[in-house]
PLY file of the C-alpha trace (Angstrom):
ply
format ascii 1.0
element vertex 143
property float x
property float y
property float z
element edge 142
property int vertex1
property int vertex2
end_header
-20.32 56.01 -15.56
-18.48 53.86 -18.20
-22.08 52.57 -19.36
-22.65 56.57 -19.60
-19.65 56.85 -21.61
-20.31 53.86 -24.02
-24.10 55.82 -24.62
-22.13 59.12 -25.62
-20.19 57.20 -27.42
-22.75 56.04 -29.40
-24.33 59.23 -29.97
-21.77 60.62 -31.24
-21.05 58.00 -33.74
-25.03 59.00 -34.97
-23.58 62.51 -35.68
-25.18 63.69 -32.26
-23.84 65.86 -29.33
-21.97 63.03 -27.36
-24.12 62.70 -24.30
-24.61 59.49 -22.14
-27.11 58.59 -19.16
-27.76 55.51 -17.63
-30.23 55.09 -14.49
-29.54 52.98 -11.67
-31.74 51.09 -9.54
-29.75 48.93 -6.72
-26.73 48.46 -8.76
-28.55 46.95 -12.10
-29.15 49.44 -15.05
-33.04 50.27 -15.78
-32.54 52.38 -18.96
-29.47 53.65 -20.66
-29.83 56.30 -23.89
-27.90 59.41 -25.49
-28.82 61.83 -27.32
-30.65 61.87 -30.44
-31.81 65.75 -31.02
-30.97 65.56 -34.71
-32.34 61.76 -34.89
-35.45 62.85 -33.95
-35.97 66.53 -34.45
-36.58 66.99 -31.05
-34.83 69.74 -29.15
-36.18 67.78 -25.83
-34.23 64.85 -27.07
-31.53 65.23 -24.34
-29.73 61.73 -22.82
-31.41 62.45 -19.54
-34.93 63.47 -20.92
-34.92 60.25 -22.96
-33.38 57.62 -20.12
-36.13 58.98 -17.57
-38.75 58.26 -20.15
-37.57 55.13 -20.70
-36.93 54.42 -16.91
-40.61 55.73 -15.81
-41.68 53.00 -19.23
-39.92 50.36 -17.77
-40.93 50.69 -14.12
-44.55 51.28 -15.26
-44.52 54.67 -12.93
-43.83 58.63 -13.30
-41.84 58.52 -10.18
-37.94 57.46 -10.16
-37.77 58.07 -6.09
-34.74 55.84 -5.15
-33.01 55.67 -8.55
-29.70 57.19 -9.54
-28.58 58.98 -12.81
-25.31 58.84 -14.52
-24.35 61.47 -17.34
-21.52 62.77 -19.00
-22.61 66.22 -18.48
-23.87 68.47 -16.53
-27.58 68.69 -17.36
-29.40 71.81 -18.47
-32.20 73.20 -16.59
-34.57 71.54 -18.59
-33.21 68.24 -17.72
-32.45 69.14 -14.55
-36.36 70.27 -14.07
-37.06 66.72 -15.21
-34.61 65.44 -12.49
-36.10 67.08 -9.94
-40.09 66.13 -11.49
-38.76 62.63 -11.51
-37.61 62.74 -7.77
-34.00 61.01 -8.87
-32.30 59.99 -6.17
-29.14 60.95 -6.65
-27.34 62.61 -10.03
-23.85 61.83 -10.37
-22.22 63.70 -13.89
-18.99 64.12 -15.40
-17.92 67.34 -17.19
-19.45 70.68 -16.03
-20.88 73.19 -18.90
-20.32 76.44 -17.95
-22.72 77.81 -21.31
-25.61 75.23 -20.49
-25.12 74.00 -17.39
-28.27 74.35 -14.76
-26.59 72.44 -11.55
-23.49 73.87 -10.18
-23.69 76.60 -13.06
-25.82 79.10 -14.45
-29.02 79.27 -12.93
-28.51 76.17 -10.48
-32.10 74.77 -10.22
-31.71 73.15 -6.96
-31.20 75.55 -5.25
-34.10 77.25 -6.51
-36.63 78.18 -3.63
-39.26 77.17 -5.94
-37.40 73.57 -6.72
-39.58 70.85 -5.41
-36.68 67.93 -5.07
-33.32 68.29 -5.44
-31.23 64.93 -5.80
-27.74 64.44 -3.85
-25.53 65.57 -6.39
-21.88 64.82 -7.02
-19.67 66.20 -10.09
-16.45 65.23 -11.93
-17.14 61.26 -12.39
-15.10 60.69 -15.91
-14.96 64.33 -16.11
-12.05 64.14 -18.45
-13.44 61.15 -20.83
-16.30 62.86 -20.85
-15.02 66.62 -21.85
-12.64 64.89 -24.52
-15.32 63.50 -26.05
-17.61 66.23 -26.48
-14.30 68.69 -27.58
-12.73 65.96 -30.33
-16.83 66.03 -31.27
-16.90 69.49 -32.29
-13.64 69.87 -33.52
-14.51 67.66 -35.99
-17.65 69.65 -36.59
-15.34 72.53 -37.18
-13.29 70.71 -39.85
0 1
1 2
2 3
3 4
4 5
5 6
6 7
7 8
8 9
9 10
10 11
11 12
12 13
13 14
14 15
15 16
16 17
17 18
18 19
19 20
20 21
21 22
22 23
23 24
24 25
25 26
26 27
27 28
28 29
29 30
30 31
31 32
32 33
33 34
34 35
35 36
36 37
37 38
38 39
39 40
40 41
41 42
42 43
43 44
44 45
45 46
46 47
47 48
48 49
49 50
50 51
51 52
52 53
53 54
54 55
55 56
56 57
57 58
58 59
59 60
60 61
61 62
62 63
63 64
64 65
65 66
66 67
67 68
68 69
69 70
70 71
71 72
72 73
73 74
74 75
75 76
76 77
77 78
78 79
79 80
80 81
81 82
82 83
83 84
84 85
85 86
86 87
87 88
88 89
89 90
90 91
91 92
92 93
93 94
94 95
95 96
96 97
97 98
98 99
99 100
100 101
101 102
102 103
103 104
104 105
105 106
106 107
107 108
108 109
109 110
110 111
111 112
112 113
113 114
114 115
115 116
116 117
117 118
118 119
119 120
120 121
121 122
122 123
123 124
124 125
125 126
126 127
127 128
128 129
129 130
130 131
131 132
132 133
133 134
134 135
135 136
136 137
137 138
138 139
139 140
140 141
141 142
């Protein structure tokens, strides 16, 4: 999760939304990003949309079946239908968003009868390094 951290870090030193993912495969790192909406003028431009593109790049496949995904928050059901198209392992997160949030809030996609894979899923890794950053982030937006 610190890797995570360091990538929402970064993004918000861009002037982005500070959002990290890294995915896993047997301990080593495959792909690491955060997000870069504004960089790129892409609305998809999500940490996790980006890291699994990069991932499925790297591994020369479409399928992530056995990998693991870190992020600082709790992804949105768009990433969270790419999570589940991707057939991540396992998605381990740190702050919940109870606005945006498509896994333990709002609409909950894995539970969905019509989800196709849901990943193991555990919550509240960093949870608090990750919610400071993305409050001192738009407090300074508010300034």
């Amino acid at each position: 999760m610190a890797l995570a951290l360091a990538q929402a870090e970064a993004a918000a030193a861009r002037g982005e939304v500070p959002v990290g993912a890294v995915i896993v495969r047997d301990g080593e790192i495959v792909a690491g990003a955060g997000n870069r909406t504004r960089e790129l003028n892409d609305p998809t431009a999500h940490a996790e949309m980006l890291v699994i593109r990069e991932a499925c790049a790297a591994l020369g496949q479409e399928r992530l079946t056995g990998l693991d995904l870190y992020v600082t928050l709790e992804p949105c059901a768009m990433c969270a239908a790419a999570i589940s198209f991707a057939r991540i392992r396992r998605l381990y997160f740190g702050a919940e968003d109870e606005k945006g949030g498509a896994v333990v809030n709002g609409p909950r996609f894995f539970s969905a009868p019509t989800c196709h894979h849901a990943p193991e899923t555990y919550s509240g890794f960093s949870e608090r390094k990750s919610a400071e950053l993305l409050r001192s982030f738009f407090r300074s937006q508010r300034l």
